[in-house]
Residue, then its C-alpha position, 0 to 999 in steps of 0.5 A: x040881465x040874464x035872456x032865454x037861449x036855445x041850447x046845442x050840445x056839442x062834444x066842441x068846445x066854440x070859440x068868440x070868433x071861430x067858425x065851426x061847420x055843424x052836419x045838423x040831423x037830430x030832430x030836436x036840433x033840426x027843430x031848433x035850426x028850422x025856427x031859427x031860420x023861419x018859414x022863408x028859408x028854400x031848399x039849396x044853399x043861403x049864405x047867413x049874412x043875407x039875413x038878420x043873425x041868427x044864434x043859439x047856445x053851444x055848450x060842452x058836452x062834459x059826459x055823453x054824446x051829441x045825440x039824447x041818450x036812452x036810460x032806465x035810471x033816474x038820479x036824485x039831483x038836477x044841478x046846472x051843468x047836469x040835467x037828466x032829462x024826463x023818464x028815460x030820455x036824457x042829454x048829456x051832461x054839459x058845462x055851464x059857460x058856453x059861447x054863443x053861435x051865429x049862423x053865417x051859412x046854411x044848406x039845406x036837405x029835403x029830409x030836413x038835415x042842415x049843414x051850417x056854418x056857425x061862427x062864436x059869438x059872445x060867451x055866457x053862463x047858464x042860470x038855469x037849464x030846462x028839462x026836456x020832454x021825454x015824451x017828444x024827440x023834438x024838444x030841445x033844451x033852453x037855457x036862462x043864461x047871463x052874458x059875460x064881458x070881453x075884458x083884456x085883463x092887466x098886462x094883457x099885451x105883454x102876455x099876448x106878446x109871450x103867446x105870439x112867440x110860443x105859438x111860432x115855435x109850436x107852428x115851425x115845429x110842427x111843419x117840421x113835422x109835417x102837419x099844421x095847426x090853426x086855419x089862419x095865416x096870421x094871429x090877431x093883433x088884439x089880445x082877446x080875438x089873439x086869446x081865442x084863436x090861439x085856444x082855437x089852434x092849439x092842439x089840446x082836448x076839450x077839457x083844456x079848451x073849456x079852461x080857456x074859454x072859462x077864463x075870467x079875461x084875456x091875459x088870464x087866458x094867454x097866461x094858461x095857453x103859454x103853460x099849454x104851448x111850453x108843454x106842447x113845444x116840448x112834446x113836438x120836439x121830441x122824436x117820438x112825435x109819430x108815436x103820439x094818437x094823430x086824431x086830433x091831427x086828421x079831425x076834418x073839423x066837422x062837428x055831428x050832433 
């Protein structure tokens, strides 16, 4: 049954279970938090879990920026997953599965920006996505989007097995180097939450991530990751290492809308 979503664009691809710290400042998406939260929230600091949980929709931005783009031009079509938005205000174009986002943590400022710590929650198509009002800087796009299942996939553990192995050779090479991927100590046991912290770990460009996050089950999911990591493994073991672009390395992990 599909539902109706406020939708957050991001240049991140979120993940089931991962949690991604937001710096919120666009008045459209400081709109959205503020309704969100409702009239009770007070200025400082509130952890998420005191309240009722509270989500929004995130999605890939596949072309663009976080922040509504400014245009002149106007295109023919509207097709999901590429709305231009109003006479000469638009978002990005954005990917039509995204994940979910639950509000764990927020502080607040007095000049209305948010800091928030959202955590993935359940994955989702978009049927439908709303145009937003070129008029109004505060109007955020909805979605009518359909929820998709968690399911585990044939021959899921023996992938999951396959991955763990690959992921430890990826780590121990990489503290060779001297830099560390993932935030956890030890991967998941299950293999779907194994699926999507790996994806999450691994050091590969948003397209690559939106791949994993699109694919139909988990062992689909670990099955594409160990392709990625067999590339990555041999990449980090060649001694050209320092020559490859360390942004993904030094990203403090703080998404700007």
């Amino acid at each position: 049954m599909a539902q109706a979503l406020p939708i957050f664009p991001l240049n991140t691809v979120l993940f089931p279970g991962v949690n991604v710290p937001l710096h919120v400042f666009e008045p459209r998406y400081r709109r959205l938090v503020s309704e969100l939260l409702g009239p009770t929230l007070t200025r400082g600091e509130l952890a998420g879990r005191d309240r009722s949980p509270r989500r929004f929709g995130v999605v890939w931005i596949e072309l663009g920026h976080e922040v509504a783009a400014t245009s002149s031009a106007q295109t023919a079509e509207n097709p999901v997953g590429a709305p231009t938005l109003g006479g000469d205000v638009r978002l990005p174009r954005v990917s039509a599965t995204g994940c979910t986002a639950l509000v764990r943590n927020v502080r607040t400022y007095d000049d209305g920006r948010y800091d928030l710590v959202v955590e993935g929650g359940t994955r989702f198509t978009v049927d439908d996505l709303s145009e937003v009002d070129a008029s109004s800087a505060d109007v955020y796009p909805t979605a009518s989007v359909s929820f998709l299942p968690e399911a585990a996939g044939p021959d899921a553990e023996e992938h999951a097995e396959r991955v763990r192995a690959l992921f430890e050779v990826y780590r121990e090479r990489l503290s060779a180097a001297g830099l560390t991927p993932g935030t956890f100590v030890d991967p998941p046991k299950d293999p779907v939450p194994l699926s999507y912290a790996l994806s999450e770990a691994v050091v590969l460009d948003q397209a690559e991530k939106q791949r994993l996050l699109e694919a139909e089950d988990a062992a689909t999911r670990l099955a594409v990751l160990a392709r990625f990591l067999r590339r990555e493994n041999r990449i980090v073991h060649t001694p050209t290492l320092n020559t490859l672009p360390a942004g993904p390395f030094l990203n403090n992990g703080v998404s700007f809308n």
